[in-house]
Every structure is written in structure tokens, then in C-alpha cells.
C-alpha positions in Angstrom: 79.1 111.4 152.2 80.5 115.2 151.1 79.4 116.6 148.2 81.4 116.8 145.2 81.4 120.8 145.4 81.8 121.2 149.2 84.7 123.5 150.0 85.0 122.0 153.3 86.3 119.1 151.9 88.8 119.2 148.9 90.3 116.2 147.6 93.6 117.1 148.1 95.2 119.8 151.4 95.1 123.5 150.1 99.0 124.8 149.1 99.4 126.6 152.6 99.1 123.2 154.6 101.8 121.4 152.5 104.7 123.8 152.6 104.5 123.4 156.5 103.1 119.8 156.3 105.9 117.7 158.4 104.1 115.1 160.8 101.9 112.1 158.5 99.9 109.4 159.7 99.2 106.7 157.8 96.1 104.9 158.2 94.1 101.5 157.0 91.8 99.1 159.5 94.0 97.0 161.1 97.6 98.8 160.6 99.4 95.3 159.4 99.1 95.9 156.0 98.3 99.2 153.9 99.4 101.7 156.9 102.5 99.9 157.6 103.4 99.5 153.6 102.6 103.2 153.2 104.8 104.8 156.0 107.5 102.6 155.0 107.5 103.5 151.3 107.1 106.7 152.4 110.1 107.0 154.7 112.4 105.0 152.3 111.5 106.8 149.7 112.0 110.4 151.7 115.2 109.0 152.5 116.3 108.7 149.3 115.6 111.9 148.4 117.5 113.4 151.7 114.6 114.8 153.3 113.6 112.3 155.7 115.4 114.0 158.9 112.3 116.8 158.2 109.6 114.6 158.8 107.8 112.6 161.3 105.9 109.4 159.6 104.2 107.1 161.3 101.1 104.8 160.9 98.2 103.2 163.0 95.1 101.3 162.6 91.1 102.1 163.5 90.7 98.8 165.0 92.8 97.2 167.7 93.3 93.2 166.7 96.9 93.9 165.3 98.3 95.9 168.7 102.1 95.2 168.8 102.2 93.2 165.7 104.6 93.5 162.9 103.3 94.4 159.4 101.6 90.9 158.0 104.2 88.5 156.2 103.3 89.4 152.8 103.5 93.1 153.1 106.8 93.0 154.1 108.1 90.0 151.5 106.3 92.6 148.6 108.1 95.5 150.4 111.4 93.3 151.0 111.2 92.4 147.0 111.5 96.5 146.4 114.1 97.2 148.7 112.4 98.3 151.5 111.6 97.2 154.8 108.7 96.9 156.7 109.6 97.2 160.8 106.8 98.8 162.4 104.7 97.4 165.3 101.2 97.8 164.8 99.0 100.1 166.8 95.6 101.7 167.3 94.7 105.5 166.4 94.6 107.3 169.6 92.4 109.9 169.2 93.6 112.6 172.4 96.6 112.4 171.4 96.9 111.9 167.3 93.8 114.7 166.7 95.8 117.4 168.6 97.6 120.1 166.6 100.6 119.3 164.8 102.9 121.6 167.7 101.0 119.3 170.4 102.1 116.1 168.9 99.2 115.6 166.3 100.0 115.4 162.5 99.5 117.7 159.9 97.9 115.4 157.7 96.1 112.7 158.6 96.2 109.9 155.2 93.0 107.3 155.4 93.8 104.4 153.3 89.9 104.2 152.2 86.9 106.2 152.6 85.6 103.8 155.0 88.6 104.7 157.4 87.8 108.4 156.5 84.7 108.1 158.1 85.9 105.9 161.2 88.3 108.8 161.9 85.6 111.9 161.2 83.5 109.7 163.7 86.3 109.7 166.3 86.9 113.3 165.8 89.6 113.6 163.5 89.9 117.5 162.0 88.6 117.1 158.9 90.7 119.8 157.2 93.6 117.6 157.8 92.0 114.2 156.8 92.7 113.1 153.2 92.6 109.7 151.2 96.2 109.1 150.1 95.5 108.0 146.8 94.6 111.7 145.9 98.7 112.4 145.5 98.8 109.6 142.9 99.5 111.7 140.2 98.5 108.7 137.5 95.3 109.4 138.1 93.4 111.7 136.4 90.7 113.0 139.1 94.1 113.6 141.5 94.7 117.7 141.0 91.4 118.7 139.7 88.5 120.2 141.9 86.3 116.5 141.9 85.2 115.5 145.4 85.9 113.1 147.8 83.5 110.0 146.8 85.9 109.9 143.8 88.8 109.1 145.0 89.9 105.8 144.4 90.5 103.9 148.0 93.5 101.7 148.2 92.1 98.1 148.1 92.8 95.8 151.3 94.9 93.0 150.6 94.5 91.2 154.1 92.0 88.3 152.2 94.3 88.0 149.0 94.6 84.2 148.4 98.1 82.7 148.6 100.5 83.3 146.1 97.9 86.2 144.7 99.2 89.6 143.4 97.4 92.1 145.7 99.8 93.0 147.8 102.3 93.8 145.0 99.6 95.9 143.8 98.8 97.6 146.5 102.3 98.5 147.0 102.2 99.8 143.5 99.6 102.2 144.0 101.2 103.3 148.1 104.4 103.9 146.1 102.5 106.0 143.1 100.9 108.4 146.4 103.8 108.5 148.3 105.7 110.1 145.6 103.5 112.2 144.7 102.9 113.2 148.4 106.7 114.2 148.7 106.8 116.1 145.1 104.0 118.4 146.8 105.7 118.5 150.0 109.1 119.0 149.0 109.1 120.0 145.2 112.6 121.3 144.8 113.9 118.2 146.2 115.8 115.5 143.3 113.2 112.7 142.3 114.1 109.1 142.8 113.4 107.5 139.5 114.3 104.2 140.6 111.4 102.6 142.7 113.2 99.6 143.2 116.5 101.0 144.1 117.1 99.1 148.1 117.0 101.5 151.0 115.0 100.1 153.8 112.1 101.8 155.7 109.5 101.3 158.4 106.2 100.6 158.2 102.8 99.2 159.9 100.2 96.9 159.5 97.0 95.4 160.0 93.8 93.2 158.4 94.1 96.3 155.3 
């Protein structure tokens, strides 16, 4: 685990990186559930704002049960319930060709739903200096924009167990709404707000076991 002061590992990408940060990956265990709910709040949400034609979003999984799957049911009824749409098919990170640089078809930032994903990805050889847990943009939480390290950052909880007719998912898509937003204020900060996070605009997204 990265120490709280190591340099090599902020919480959040350094101001250079995020004026020219235009390709995101999204990613949770299974991509069926947090990924999927992330990229598709994400892209609705970009939308709204009229920046989505500048980005490329999209979202995978570390493990390979979901492959070709559509998000799970109840991410996409909590996402349908918002206004926004869940449509990706689920896939598996593919390291050759996700890890490359952004101009080579990798991503600029690389958004691990938990720290246990971080360290899936470090292990397949992700570039750490563009490996970040999402919930860092959440600008509700206090630790977000200060110097504090890695190990504490909250992770976004996985929902895939939830029992039926539980609230999880709802809350999970509470929290991937919170960081997406505050993703695209750092990203695009002279763009308008939405201050509706229900307003209905669909989007993509992907899923898994997360």
C-alpha cells in the first residue's frame, strides 16, 4: 500500500494531466455494475453540459465472467429511475492495448472503482501516474482536494450481493454521480453545471459482479 506522503502517488491527477485529460476508463471487478453506472453517468452528464463530443468514456472490468453482458438489471432500473441509461456491453481490461499512451489508444486517466481494483491494474501494469480511485473527484468529501494519500480514499462499495429490493445500488449511483461531477468541473471548469441530477438524458454504461 503507498504511503500517505508519497509523491508518486497523489490522490487526485496533478492540474497539467486534466486540462488535456480526454480518454477515461472506468473500472470495477466485473464491469456490470459500478463501471458501467459510472461511464454512463459520466457521459449523460457530459452531455448535458455540451462537452461530451470532446471525450472518449468507456468502462471495463478486471475479471472476465461478464464478457458481452449488459450492465446487471438493477444498475440500469437505478440509472433508468435518474434518467439515464445504461447500454454498454461488458468487457475485460486489456492491458496492450488500454495501458498505451493516450495518442496510441490508451486513456488518460485510468478511474479504479476500489483500491482493490487499483492494485489488480498496478499488477497488470497499468501507469500509475494515470491510475486514480474515482471517488477522489467527489467534492463532498472532505479528504477529496487536500494532500492525504491513497489508503484514504473512500472506495465505491460493490452492490453486486445487495439483497432484493435493497438500496445499494441507488447509493452507489449517488456517490458515481457526486465523482463524476466533480470529475467534469476539473476537466472542463468553464463549462455551465447541470444542477439537476435527475433531469432525463440517457447515457452508456458497463457492468459487472461491482
Amino acid at each position: 500500500m503507498s504511503h500517505p506522503s508519497d509523491p508518486s502517488n497523489p490522490p487526485l491527477p496533478p492540474d497539467e494531466l486534466l486540462a488535456r485529460a480526454r480518454s477515461i476508463l472506468f473500472v470495477c471487478l466485473g464491469n456490470i455494475c459500478r463501471s458501467p453506472t459510472a461511464q454512463g453517468i459520466f457521459e449523460h452528464l457530459a452531455a448535458q453540459r455540451g462537452v461530451r463530443h470532446h471525450l472518449r468514456v468507456e468502462s471495463c472490468g478486471t475479471g472476465a465472467w461478464h464478457a458481452g453482458e449488459l450492465p446487471d438489471p438493477r444498475a440500469r432500473a437505478a440509472a433508468a429511475r435518474r434518467g439515464v441509461t445504461l447500454a454498454s456491453r461488458a468487457r475485460v481490461v486489456v492491458p496492450a492495448r488500454d495501458f498505451l499512451a493516450p495518442h496510441d489508444g490508451g486513456f488518460d486517466l485510468i478511474l479504479p472503482m476500489d483500491h482493490q481494483n487499483r492494485r489488480d491494474l498496478l499488477r497488470l501494469g497499468a501507469p500509475p501516474e494515470r491510475v486514480f480511485l474515482f471517488r477522489a473527484f467527489d467534492p463532498t468529501l472532505t479528504h477529496a482536494l487536500t494532500p492525504e494519500a491513497i489508503p484514504e480514499t473512500p472506495a465505491v462499495p460493490d452492490p453486486y450481493t445487495d439483497a432484493p429490493g435493497g438500496a445499494m445500488f441507488d447509493e452507489v449511483f449517488d456517490m458515481l454521480e457526486r465523482a463524476s461531477r466533480g470529475l467534469l468541473d476539473r476537466l472542463f471548469p468553464l463549462a455551465v453545471p447541470t444542477n439537476n441530477p435527475g433531469a432525463p438524458a440517457p447515457a452508456p454504461a458497463a457492468r459487472r459482479h461491482e
